[in-house]
N, C-alpha and C positions, 0 to 999 in steps of 0.2 A: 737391569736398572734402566736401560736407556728407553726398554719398553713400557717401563711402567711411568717414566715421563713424558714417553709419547700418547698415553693411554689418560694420564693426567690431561695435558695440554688438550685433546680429543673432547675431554670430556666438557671441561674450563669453556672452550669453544663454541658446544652446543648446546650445554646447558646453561650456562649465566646467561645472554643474553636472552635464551627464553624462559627465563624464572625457571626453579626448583619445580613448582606448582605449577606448571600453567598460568593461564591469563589469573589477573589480580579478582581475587573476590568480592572485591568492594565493589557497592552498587554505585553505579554514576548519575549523577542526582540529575542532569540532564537529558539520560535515556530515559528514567521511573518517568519524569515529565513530560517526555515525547510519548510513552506507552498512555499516559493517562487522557494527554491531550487525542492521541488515534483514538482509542477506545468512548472517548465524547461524539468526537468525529463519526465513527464507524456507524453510531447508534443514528446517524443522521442521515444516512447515505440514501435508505429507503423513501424517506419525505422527497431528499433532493431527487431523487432519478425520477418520481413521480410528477413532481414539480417542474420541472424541467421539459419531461417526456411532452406533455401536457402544453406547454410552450411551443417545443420543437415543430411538433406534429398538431395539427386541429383537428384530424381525424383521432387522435387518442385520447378527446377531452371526452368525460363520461362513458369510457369504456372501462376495462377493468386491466390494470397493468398490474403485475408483479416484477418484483427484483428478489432474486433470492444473490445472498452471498456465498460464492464458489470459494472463493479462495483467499486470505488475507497471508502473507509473505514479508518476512524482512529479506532485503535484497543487499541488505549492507546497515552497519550501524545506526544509518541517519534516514534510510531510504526503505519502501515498502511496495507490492504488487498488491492490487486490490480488484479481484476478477469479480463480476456480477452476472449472472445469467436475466434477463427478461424475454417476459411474455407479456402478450397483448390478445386480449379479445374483444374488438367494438362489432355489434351487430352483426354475429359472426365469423367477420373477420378475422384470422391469428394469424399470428406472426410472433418471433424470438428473434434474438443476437445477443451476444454474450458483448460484454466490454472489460478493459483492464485499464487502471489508472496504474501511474506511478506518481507516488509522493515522497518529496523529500523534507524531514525535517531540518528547520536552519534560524535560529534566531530566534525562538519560542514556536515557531509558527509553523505548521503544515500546509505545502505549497503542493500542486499536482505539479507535476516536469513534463508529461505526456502521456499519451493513452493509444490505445489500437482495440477494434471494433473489427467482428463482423459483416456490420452493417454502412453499404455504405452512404447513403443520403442523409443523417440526422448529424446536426450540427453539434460534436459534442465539445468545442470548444466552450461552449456556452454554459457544458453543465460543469465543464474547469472552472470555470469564473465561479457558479456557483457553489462552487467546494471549497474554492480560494476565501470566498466572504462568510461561511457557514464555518471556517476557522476561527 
């Protein structure tokens, strides 16, 4: 007897506070709106880095840049990694570095928090700002 109310109480313990089920099924109508708002976002990123690049550098204007997308990642509910590889070839010339934003959803809005780069002389502060206003 005393076992099967320790085995009770055990149970009571571990499983009520973490639901019967697991987490709750119900979609959160502010994630569906964060997904839809990245997924707007995401289809941009290629103009921006190009636009930007193009700014940063004067030797990359009328050359041929790519960005392909590595990797997009939820890092937490609200928050996301967005890795990009480029290349560049002007007259020649090539060169790559990879970059990774982080964004955090908050208020409708998709903010970058930070980034880290291989590379290190192009100002990517700049291409935050342009990620910040292309939200």
């Amino acid at each position: 007897m005393l076992k099967t109310r320790a085995l009770l109480l055990a149970i009571l313990l571990v499983v009520v506070p973490f639901g019967l089920f697991g987490a709750s099924s119900k979609a959160n109508p502010e994630s569906e709106q964060a997904k839809e708002k990245l997924d707007k976002l995401q289809k941009k990123f290629p103009q921006l880095i190009h636009k930007w690049a193009e700014q940063a550098e004067d030797k990359l204007k009328g050359g041929k840049l790519k960005s392909e997308l590595k990797m997009l990642r939820w890092i937490g509910p609200t928050e996301v990694k967005i890795t990009y590889a480029c290349s560049f070839d002007v007259e020649g010339i090539q060169g790559s570095w990879t970059m990774s934003f982080y964004l955090r959803y908050y208020d409708g809005k998709w903010t970058t928090t930070d980034f880290c780069t291989d590379h290190p002389n192009l100002p990517f502060a700049d291409l935050m700002l342009l990620i910040d206003q292309a939200e």
